[in-house]
C-alpha positions as CSV (number, residue, x, y, z in Angstrom):
1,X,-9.4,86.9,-104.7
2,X,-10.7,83.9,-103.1
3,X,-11.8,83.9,-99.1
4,X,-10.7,80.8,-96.9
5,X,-12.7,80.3,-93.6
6,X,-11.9,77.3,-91.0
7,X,-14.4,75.6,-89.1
8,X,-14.6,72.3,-86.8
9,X,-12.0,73.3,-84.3
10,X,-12.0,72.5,-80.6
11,X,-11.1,70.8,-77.7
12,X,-10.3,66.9,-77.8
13,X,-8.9,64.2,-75.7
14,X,-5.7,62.2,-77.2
15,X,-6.6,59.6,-79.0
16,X,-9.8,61.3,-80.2
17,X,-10.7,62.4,-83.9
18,X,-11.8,65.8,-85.5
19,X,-12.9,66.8,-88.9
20,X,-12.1,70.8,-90.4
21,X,-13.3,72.0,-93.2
22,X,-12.5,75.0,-95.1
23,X,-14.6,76.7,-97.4
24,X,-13.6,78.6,-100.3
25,X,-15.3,81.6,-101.6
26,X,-14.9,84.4,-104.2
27,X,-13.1,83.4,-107.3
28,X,-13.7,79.5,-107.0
29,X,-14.2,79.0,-110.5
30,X,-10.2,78.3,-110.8
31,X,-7.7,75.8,-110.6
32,X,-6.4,75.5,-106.5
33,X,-4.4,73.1,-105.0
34,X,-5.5,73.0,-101.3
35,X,-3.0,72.3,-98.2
36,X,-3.1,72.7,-94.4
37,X,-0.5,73.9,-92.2
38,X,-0.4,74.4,-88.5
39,X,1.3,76.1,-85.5
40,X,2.2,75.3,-82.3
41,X,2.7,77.8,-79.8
42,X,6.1,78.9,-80.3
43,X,6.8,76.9,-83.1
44,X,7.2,77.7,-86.6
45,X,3.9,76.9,-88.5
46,X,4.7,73.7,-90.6
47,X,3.1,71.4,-93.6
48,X,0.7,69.0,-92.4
49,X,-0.9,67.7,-95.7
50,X,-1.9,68.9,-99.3
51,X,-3.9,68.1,-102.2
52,X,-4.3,68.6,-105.8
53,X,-7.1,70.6,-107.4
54,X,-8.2,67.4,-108.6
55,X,-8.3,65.7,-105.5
56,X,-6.1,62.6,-107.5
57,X,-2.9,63.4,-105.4
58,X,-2.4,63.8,-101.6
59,X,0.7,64.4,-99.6
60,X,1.3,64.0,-95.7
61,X,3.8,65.3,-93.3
62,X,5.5,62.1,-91.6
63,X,4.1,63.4,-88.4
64,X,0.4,62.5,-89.5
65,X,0.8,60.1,-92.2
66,X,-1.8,57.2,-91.4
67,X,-3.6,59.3,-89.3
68,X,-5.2,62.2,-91.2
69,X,-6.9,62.2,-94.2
70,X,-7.2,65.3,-96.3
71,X,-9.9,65.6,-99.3
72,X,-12.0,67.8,-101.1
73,X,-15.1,68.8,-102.6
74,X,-15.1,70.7,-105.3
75,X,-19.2,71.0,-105.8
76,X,-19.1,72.8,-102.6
77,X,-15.4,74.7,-102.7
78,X,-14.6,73.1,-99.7
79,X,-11.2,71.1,-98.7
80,X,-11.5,68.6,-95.1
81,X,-9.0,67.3,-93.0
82,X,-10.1,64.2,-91.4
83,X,-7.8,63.7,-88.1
84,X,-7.3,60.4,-85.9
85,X,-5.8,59.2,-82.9
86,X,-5.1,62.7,-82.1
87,X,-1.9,63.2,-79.9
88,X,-1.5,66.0,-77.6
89,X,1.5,67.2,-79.8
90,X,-1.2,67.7,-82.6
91,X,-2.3,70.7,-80.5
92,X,-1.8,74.0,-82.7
93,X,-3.5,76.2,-84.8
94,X,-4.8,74.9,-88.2
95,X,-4.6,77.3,-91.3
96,X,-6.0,75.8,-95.1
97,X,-4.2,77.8,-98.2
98,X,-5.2,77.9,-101.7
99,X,-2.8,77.8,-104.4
100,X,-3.7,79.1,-108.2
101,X,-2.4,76.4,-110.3
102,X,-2.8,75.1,-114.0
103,X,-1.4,71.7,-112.8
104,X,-2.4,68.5,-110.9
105,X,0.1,69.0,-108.7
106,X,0.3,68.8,-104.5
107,X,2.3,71.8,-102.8
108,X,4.4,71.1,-99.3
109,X,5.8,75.0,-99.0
110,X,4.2,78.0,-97.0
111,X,5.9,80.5,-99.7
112,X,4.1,78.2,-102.6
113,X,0.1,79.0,-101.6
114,X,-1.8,82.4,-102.6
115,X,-4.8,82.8,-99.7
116,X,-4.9,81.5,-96.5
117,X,-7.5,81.2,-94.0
118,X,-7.6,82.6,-90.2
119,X,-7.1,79.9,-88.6
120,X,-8.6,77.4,-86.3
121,X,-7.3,76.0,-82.6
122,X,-7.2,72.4,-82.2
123,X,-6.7,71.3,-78.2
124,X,-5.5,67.5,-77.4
125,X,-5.2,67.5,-73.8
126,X,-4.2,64.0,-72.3
C-alpha cells in the first residue's frame, strides 16, 4: 500500500503561481508513475499532467501545457506540480495518483493509477 498526501493548496489571484507537492509513503521502494488530476465543482475530475517513475517523460493536458510543470523527486517520494499564470478556470480540487509500473511510461487515465491522494483546493479568484 502506498499513502499519497497533498499539500500547498490555497487561495490565489489569476495570474498568480502555486507549487503542490505530494508525498508518497508506505511501499515507496517500487516502481510509480505519478499524475495529477483535478475537479471542478460539478465537473468530472479530468488529467492535468503525468510523469514517469523516472521523471524522463512528462505529459500535459492542452489546458495547462506551457503553464505547469510537473516533476519529481524520488530521494524524497515526493511528485510537484509547479503551476503558472493561474486562471480562474484552474480553480478545482487537485488529487496526485500513483501507478505500480515496471515501465518508463506516462499515464493520462483515472482507471490506469492504483492510490490516490485526498485532495487539495486550489482557488483563482479574478
Amino acid at each position: 500500500q502506498v499513502q499519497l498526501v497533498e499539500s500547498g493548496g490555497g487561495l490565489v489571484q489569476a495570474g498568480g503561481s502555486l507549487t503542490f507537492s505530494c508525498a508518497a509513503s508506505g511501499r515507496t521502494g517500487s516502481r510509480y508513475a505519478m499524475g495529477w488530476f483535478r475537479q471542478a465543482p460539478g465537473k468530472e475530475r479530468e488529467f492535468v499532467a503525468a510523469i514517469s517513475w523516472s521523471g524522463g517523460s512528462t505529459v500535459y493536458a492542452d489546458s495547462v501545457k506551457g503553464r505547469f510543470i510537473i516533476s519529481r523527486d524520488n530521494a524524497k517520494s515526493t511528485v510537484y506540480l509547479q503551476m503558472n499564470s493561474l486562471k480562474v478556470e484552474d480553480t478545482a480540487v487537485y488529487y496526485c495518483a500513483a501507478k505500480t509500473t515496471y515501465y518508463s511510461s506516462v499515464y493520462r487515465g483515472i482507471s490506469d493509477y492504483d492510490y490516490w491522494g485526498q485532495g487539495t483546493q486550489v482557488t483563482v479568484s479574478s
